[in-house]
C-alpha positions, 0 to 999 in steps of 0.5 A: 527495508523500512516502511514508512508513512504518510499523514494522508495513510496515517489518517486513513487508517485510524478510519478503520474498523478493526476488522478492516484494520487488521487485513491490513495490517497483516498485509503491511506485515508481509509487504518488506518480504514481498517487495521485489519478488515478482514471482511470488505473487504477493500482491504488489503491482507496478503502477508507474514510475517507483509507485506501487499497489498492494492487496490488503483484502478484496477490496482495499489497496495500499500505495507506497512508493519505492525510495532508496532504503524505505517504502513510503506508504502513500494513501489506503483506498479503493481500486477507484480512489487509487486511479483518482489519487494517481492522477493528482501526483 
């Protein structure tokens, strides 16, 4: 499956430190395998419709959401401005 970004996640993470960047790197390394697997408890949360969450560290969440052939990565936050972004769309 092929991941794909947005400029709004694009932005977001050339606003990384490299520590942070690397988390989440690694993270979006593991998210094709991961996807679909309920059961293997790789992170990824249903969160309505085709939008979903993925852990990148203890405090940093990655939304995408699943189109045919491609994950797009929507926005890199909190757990809180992941609630605020939800409510835009």
């Amino acid at each position: 499956m092929k991941v794909e970004t947005t400029e709004a996640f694009d932005r977001a993470l050339r606003a990384l430190s490299l520590a942070d960047f690397d988390v989440v790197a690694s993270a979006l390394r593991k998210l094709p395998n991961a996807f679909g697997r309920p059961h293997a408890h790789s992170g990824v949360r249903k969160l309505r419709g085709q939008i979903y969450e993925v852990r990148a560290g203890l405090d940093r969440r990655i939304m995408f959401r699943k189109e045919r052939d491609r994950l797009l990565l929507l926005f890199l936050g909190n757990h809180d401005q992941i609630r605020r972004f939800l409510k835009n769309i």
